[in-house]
N, CA, C and O atoms as a DFTB+ gen file, in Angstrom:
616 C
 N C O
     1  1     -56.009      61.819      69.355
     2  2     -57.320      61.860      68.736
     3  2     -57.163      61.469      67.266
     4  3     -56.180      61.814      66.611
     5  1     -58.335      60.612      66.687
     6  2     -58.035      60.048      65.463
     7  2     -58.259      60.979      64.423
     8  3     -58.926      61.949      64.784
     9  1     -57.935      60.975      63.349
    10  2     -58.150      61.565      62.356
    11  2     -59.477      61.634      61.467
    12  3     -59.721      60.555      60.927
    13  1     -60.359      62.619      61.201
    14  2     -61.280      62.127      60.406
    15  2     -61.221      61.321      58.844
    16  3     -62.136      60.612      58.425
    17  1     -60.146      61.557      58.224
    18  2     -59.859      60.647      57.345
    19  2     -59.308      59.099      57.899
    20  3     -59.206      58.263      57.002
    21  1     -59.063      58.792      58.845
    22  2     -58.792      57.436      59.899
    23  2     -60.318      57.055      59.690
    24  3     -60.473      55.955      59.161
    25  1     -61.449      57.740      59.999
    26  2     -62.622      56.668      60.039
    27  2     -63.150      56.740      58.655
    28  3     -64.124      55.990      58.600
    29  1     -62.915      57.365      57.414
    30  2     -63.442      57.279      55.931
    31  2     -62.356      55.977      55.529
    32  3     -61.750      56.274      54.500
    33  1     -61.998      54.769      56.008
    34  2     -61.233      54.302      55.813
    35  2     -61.356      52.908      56.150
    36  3     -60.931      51.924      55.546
    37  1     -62.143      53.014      57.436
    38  2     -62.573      51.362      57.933
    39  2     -63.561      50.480      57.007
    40  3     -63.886      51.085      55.985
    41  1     -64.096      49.218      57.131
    42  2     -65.152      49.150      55.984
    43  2     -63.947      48.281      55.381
    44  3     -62.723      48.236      55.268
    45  1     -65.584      47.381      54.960
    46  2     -64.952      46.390      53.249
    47  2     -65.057      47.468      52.041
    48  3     -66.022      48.226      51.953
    49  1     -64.058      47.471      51.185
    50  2     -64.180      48.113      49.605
    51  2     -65.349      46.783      48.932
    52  3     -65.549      45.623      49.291
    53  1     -65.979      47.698      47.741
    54  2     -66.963      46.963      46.984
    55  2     -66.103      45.143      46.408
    56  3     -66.544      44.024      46.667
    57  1     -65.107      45.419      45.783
    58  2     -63.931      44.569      45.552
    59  2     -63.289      43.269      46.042
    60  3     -62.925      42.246      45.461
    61  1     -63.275      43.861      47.913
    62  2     -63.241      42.835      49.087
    63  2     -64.641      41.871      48.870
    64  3     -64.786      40.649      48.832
    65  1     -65.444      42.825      48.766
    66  2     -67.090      41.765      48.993
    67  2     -66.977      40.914      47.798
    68  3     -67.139      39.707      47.978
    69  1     -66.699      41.382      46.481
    70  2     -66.853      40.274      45.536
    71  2     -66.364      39.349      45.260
    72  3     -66.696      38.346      44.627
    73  1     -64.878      39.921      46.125
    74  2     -63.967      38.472      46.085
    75  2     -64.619      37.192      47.095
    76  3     -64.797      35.984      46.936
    77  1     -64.855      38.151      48.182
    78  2     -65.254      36.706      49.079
    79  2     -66.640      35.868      48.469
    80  3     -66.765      34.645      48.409
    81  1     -67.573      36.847      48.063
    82  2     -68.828      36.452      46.958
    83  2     -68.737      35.147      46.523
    84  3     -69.437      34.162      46.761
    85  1     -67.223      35.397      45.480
    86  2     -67.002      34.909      44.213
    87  2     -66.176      33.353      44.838
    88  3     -66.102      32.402      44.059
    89  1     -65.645      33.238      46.148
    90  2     -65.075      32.272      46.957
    91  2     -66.263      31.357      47.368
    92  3     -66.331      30.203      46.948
    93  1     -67.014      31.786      48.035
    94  2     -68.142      31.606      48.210
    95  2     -68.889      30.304      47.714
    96  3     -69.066      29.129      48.039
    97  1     -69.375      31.635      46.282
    98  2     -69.991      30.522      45.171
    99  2     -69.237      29.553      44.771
   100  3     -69.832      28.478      44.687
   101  1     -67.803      29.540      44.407
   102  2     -66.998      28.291      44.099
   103  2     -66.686      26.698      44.949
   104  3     -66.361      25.631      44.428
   105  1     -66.959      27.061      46.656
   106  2     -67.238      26.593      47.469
   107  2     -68.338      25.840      47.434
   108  3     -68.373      24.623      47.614
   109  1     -69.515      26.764      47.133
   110  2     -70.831      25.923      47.076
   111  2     -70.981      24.845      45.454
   112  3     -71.493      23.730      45.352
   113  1     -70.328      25.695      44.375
   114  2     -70.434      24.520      43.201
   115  2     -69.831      23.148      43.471
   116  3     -70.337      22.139      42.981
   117  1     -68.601      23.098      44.357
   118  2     -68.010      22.079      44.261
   119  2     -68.599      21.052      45.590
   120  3     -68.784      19.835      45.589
   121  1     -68.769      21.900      46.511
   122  2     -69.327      21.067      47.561
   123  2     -70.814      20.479      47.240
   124  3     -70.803      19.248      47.261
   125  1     -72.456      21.205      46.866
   126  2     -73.631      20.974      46.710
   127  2     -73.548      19.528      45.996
   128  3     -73.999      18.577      46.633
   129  1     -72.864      19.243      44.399
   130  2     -73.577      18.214      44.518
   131  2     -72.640      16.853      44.731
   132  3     -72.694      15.787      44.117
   133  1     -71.873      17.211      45.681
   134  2     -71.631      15.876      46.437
   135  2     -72.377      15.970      48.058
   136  3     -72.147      15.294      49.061
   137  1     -72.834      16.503      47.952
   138  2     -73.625      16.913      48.949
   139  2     -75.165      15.809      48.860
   140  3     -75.734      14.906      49.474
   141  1     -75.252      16.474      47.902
   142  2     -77.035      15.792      47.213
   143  2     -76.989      14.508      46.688
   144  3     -77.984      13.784      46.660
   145  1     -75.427      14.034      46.091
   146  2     -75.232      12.575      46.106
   147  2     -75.806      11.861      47.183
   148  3     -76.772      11.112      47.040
   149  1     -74.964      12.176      48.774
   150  2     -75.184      11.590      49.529
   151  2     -76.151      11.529      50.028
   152  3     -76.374      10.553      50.744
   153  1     -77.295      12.717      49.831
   154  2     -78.441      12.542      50.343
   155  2     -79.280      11.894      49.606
   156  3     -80.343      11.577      50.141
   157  1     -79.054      11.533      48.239
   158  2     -79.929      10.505      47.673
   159  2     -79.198       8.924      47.772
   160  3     -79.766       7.903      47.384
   161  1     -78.085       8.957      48.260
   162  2     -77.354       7.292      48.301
   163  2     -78.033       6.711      49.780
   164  3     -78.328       5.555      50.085
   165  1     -78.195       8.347      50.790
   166  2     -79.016       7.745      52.506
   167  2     -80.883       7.068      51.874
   168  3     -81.597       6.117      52.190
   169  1     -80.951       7.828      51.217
   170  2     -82.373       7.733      50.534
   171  2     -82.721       6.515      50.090
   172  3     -83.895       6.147      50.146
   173  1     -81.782       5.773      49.614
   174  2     -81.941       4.070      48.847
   175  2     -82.466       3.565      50.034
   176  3     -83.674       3.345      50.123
   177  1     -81.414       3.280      51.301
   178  2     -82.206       3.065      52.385
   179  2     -83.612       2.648      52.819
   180  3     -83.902       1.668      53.505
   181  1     -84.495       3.633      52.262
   182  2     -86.328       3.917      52.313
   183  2     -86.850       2.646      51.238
   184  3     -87.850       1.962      51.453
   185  1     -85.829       2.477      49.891
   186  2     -86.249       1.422      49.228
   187  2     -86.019      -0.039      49.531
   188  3     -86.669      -1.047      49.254
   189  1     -84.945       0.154      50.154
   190  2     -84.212      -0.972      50.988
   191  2     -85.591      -1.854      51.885
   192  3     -86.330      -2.836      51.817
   193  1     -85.311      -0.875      52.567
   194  2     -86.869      -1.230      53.830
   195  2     -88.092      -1.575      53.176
   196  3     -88.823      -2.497      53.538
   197  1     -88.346      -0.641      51.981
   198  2     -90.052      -1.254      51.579
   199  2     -89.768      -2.566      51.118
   200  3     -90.487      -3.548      51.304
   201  1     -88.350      -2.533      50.316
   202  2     -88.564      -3.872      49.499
   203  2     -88.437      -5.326      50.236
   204  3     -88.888      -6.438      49.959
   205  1     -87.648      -4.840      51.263
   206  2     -87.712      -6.128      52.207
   207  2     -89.186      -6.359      53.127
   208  3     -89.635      -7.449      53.482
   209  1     -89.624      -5.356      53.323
   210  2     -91.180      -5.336      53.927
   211  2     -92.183      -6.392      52.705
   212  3     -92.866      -7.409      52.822
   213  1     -91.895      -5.703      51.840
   214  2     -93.081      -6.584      50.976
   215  2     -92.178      -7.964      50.638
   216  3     -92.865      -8.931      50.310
   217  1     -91.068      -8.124      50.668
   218  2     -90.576     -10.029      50.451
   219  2     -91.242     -10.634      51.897
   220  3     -92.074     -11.541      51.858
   221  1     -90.889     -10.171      52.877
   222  2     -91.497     -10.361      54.112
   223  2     -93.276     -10.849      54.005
   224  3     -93.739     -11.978      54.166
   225  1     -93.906      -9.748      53.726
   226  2     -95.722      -9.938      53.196
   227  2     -95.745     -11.304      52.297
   228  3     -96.626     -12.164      52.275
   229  1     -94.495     -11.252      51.547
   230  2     -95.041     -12.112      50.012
   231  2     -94.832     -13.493      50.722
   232  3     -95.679     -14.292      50.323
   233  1     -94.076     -13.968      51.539
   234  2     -93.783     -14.685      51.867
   235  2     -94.893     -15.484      53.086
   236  3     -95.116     -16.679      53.281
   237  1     -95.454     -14.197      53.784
   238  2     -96.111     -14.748      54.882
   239  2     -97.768     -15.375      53.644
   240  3     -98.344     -16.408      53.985
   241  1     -98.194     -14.722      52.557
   242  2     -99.328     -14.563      51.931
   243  2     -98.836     -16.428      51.076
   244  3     -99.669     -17.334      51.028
   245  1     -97.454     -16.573      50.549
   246  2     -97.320     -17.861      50.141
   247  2     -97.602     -18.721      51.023
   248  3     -97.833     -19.825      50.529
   249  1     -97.691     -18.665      52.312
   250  2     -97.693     -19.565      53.613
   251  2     -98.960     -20.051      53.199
   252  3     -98.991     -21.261      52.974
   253  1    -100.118     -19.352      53.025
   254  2    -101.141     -19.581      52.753
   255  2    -101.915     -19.345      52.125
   256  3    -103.073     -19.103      52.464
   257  1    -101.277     -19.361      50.564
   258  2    -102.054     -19.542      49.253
   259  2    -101.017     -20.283      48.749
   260  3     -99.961     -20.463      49.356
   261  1    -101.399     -20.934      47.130
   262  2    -100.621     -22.113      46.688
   263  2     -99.629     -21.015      45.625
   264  3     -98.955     -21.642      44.807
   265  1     -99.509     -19.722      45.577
   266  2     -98.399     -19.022      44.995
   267  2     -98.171     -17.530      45.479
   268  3     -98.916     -17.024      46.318
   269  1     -97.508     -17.108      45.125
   270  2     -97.328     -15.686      45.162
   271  2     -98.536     -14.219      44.679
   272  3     -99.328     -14.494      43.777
   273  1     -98.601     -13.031      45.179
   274  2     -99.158     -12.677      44.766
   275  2     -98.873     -11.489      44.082
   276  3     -98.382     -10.663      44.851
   277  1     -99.019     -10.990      42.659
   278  2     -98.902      -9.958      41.861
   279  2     -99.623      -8.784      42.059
   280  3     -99.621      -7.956      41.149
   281  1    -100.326      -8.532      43.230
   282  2    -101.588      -7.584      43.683
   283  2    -100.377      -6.863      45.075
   284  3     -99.763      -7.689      45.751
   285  1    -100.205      -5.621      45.301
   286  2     -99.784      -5.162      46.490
   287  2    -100.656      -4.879      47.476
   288  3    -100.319      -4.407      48.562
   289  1    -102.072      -5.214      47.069
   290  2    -103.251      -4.911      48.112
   291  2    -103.033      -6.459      48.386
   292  3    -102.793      -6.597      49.585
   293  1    -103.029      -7.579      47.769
   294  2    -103.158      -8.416      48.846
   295  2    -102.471      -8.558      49.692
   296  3    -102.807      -9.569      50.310
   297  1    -101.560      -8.050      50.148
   298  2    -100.416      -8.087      50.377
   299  2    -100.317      -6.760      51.713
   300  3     -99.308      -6.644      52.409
   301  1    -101.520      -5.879      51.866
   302  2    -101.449      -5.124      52.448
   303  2    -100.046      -3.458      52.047
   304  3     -99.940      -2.293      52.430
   305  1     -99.570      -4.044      51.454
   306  2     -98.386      -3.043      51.118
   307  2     -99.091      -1.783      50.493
   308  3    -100.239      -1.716      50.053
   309  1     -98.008      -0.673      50.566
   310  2     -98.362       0.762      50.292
   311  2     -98.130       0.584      48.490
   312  3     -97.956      -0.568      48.091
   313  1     -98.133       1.677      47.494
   314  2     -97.684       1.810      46.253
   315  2     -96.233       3.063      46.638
   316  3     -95.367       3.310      45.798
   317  1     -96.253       3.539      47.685
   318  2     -95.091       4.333      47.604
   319  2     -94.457       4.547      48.913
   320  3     -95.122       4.895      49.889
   321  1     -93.080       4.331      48.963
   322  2     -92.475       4.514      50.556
   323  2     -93.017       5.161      51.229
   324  3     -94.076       5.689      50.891
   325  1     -92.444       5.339      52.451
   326  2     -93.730       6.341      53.555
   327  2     -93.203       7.373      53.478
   328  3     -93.979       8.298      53.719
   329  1     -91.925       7.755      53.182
   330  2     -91.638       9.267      52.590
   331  2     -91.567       9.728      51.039
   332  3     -91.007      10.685      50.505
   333  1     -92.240       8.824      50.602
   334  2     -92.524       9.170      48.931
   335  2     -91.611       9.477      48.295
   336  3     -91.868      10.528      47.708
   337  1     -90.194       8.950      47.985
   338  2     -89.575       9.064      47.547
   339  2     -88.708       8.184      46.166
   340  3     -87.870       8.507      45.325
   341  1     -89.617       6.673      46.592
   342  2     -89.984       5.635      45.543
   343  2     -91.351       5.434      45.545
   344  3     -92.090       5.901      46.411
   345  1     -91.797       4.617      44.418
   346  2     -92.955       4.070      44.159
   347  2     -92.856       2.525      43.655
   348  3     -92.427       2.190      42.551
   349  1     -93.214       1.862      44.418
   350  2     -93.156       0.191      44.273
   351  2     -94.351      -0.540      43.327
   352  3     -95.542      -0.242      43.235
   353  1     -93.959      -1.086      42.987
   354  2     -95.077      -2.171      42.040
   355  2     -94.411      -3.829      42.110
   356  3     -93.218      -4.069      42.294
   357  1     -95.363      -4.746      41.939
   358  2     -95.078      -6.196      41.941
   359  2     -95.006      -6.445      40.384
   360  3     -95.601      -5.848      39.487
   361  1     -94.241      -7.343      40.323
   362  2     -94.608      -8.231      38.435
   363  2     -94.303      -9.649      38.742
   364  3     -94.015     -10.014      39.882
   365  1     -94.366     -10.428      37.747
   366  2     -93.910     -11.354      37.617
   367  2     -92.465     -11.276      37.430
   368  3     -91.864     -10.213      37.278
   369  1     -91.848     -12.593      37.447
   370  2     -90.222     -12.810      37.213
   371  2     -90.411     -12.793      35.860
   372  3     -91.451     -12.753      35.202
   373  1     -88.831     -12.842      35.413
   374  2     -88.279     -12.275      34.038
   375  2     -88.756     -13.719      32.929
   376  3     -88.956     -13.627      31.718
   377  1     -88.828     -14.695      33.573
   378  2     -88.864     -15.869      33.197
   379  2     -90.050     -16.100      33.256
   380  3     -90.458     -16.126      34.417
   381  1     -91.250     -16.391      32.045
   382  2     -92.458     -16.810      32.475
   383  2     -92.793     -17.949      33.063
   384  3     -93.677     -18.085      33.908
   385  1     -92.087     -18.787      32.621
   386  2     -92.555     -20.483      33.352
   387  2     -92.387     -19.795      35.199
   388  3     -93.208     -20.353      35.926
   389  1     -92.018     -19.360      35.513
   390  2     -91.672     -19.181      36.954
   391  2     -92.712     -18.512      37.567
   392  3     -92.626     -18.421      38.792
   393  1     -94.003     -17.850      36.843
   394  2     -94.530     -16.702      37.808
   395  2     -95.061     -17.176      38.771
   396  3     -94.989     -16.505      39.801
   397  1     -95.998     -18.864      38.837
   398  2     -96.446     -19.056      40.279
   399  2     -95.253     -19.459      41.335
   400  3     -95.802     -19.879      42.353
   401  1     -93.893     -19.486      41.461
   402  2     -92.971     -19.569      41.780
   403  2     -92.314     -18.473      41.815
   404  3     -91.204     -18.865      41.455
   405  1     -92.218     -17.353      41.999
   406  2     -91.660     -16.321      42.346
   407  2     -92.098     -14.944      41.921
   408  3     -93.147     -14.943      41.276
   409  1     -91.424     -13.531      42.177
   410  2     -91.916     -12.324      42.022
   411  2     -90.967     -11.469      41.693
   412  3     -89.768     -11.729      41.783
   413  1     -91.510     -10.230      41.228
   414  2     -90.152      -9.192      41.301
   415  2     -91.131      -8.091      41.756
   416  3     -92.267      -7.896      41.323
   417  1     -90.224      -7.151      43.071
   418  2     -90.458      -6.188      43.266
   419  2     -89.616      -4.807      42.905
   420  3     -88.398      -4.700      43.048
   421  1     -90.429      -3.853      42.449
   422  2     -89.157      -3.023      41.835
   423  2     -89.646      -1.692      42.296
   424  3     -90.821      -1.349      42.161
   425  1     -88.640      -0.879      42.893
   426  2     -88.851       0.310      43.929
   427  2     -88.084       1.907      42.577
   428  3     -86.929       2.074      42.188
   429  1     -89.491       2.816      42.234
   430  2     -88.953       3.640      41.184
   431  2     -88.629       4.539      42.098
   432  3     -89.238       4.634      43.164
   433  1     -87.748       5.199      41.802
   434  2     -87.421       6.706      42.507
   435  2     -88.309       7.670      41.527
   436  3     -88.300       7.705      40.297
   437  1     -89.152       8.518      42.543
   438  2     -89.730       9.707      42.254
   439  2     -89.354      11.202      42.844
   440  3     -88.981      11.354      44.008
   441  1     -89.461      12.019      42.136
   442  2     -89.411      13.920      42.769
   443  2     -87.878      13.833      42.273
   444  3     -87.363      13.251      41.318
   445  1     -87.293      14.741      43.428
   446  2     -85.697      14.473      43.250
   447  2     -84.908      13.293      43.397
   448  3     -83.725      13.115      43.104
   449  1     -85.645      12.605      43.837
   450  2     -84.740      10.980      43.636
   451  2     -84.047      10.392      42.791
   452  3     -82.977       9.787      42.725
   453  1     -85.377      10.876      41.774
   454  2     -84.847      10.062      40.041
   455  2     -83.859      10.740      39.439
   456  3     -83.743      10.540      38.230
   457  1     -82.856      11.747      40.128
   458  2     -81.981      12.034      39.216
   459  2     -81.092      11.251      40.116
   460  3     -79.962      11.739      40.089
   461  1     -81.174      10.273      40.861
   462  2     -80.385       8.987      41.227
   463  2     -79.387       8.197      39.959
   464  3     -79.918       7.262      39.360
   465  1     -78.376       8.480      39.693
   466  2     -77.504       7.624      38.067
   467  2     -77.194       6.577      38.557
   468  3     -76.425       6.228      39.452
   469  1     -77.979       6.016      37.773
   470  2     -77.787       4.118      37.636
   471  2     -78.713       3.758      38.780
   472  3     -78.721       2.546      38.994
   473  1     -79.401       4.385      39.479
   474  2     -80.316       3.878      40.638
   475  2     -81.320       4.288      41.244
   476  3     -81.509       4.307      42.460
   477  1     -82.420       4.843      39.885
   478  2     -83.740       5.189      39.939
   479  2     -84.309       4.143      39.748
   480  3     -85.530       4.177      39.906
   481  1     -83.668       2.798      39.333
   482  2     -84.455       1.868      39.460
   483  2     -84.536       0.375      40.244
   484  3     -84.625      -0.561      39.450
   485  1     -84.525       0.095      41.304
   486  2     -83.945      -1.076      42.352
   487  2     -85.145      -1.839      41.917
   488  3     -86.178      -1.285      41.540
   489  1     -84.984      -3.078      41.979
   490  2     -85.416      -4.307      42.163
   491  2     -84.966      -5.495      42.316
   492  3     -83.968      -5.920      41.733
   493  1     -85.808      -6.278      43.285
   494  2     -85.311      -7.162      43.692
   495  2     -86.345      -9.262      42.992
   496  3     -87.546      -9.422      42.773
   497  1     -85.651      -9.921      42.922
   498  2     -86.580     -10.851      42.133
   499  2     -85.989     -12.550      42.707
   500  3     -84.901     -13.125      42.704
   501  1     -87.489     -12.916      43.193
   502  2     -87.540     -14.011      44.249
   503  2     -87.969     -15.365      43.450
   504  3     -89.169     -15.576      43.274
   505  1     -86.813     -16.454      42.877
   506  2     -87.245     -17.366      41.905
   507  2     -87.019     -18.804      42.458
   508  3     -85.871     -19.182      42.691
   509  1     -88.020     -19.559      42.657
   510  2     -87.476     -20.782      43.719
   511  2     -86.973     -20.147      44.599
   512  3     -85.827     -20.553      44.791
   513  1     -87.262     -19.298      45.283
   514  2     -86.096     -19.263      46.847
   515  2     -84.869     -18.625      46.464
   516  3     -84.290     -18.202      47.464
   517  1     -84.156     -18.360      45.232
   518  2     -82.944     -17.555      45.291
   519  2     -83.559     -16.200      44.488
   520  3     -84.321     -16.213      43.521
   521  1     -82.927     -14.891      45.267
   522  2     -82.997     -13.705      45.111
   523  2     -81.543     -13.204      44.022
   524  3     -80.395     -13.636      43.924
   525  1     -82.256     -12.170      43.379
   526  2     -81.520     -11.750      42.335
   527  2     -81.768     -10.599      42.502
   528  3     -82.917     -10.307      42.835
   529  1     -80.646      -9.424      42.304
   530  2     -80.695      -8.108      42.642
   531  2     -80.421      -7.118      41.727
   532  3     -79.227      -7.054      41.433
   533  1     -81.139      -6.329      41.184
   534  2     -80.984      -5.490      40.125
   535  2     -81.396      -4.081      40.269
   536  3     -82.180      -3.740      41.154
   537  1     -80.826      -3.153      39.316
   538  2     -80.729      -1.581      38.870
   539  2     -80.718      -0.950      37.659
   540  3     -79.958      -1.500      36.862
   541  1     -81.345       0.100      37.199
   542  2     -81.336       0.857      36.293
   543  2     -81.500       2.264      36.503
   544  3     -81.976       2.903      37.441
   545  1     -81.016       2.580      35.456
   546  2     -81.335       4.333      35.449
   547  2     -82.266       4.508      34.797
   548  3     -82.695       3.880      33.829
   549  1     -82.848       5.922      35.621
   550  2     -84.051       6.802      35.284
   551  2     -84.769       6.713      33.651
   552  3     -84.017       7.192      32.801
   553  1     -85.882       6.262      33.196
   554  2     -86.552       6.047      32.163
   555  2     -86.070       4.864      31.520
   556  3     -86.366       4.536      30.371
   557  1     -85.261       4.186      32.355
   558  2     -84.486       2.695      31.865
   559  2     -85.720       2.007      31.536
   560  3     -86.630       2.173      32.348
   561  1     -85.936       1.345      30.628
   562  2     -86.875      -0.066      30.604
   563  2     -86.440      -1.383      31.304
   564  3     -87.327      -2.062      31.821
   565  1     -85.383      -1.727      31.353
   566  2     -84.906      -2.879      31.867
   567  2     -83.696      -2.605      33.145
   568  3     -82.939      -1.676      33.426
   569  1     -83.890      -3.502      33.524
   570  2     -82.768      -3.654      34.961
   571  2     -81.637      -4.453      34.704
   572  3     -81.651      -5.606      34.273
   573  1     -80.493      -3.655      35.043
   574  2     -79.861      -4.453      35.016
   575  2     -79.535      -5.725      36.523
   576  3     -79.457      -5.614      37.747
   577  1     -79.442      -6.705      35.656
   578  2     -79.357      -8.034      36.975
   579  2     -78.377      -8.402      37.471
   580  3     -78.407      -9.338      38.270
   581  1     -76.662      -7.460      36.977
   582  2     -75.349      -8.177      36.699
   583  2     -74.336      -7.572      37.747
   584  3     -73.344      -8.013      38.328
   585  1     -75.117      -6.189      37.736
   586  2     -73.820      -5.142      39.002
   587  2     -74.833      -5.043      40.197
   588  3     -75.729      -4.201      40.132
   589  1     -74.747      -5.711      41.076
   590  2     -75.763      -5.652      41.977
   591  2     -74.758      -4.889      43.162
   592  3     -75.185      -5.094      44.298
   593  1     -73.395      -3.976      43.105
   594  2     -72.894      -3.672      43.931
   595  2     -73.514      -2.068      44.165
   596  3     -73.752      -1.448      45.201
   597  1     -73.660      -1.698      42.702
   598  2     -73.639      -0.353      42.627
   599  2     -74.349       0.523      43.347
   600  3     -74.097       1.701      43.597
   601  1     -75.670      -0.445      43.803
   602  2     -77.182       0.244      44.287
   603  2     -77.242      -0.723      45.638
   604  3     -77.357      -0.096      46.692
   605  1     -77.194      -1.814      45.715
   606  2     -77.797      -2.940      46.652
   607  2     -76.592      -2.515      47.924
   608  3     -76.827      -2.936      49.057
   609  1     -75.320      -1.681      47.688
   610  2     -74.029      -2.271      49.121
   611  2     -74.559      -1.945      49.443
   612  3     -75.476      -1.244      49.014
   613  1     -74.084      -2.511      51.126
   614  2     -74.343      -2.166      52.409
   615  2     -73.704      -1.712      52.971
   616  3     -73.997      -1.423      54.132
């Protein structure tokens, strides 16, 4: 027969719990935000798709008008992915002589997206027929046109 001091004895000490606590939390700092990286690098994806959807539109709408169009209603297109996670707008190319000759579409990351580094800002820009691929970070004014690996791989 066991002892009654045998069962004042089983049980985690306060000590045991904080260690594993304290394992725990160190686990989750290091893992979460490579975690949330990847769920915003699957996320580009959504911009991927709109932006090729609307070169697709822009292209069928040049078929039959004598240029491009700077309007996303003509164009039928949304202003924001279908899971709202960018927000798209049309402009002209970087180059003015070019605007009835080509477009730029540029896909912003919004909510938690935009803490995307180096790739809250995708766009893509259609001049004569050759495409140029660009990125910036969050509150960037300009894109860059030069590392098109960083945001655009596949």
């Amino acid at each position: 027969m066991p002892s009654p001091q045998a069962d004042l004895q089983r049980g985690f000490s306060l000590i045991e719990l904080m260690i594993v606590l304290v394992i725990v939390a160190l686990l989750l700092m290091v893992a979460l935000p490579s975690y949330q990286d990847s769920v915003r690098k699957g996320r580009r994806s959504e911009a991927f798709t709109a932006v090729s959807t609307i070169q697709q539109a822009q292209e069928r709408w040049r078929a039959n008008n004598t240029s491009y169009t700077l309007l996303l209603a003509d164009i039928a297109a949304n202003a924001n992915t279908p899971n709202g996670h960018y927000s798209l707008a049309l402009s002209a190319p970087r180059t003015p002589a070019t605007v009835n000759i080509g477009f730029t579409v540029t896909a912003t990351a919004t909510g938690g997206q935009a803490a995307d580094p180096g790739c809250a800002k995708m766009a893509v820009e259609l001049v004569r027929g050759n495409l140029s691929y660009g990125s910036g970070a969050s509150g960037a004014s300009t894109i860059d046109w030069t590392d098109t690996k960083r945001c655009w791989a596949k």
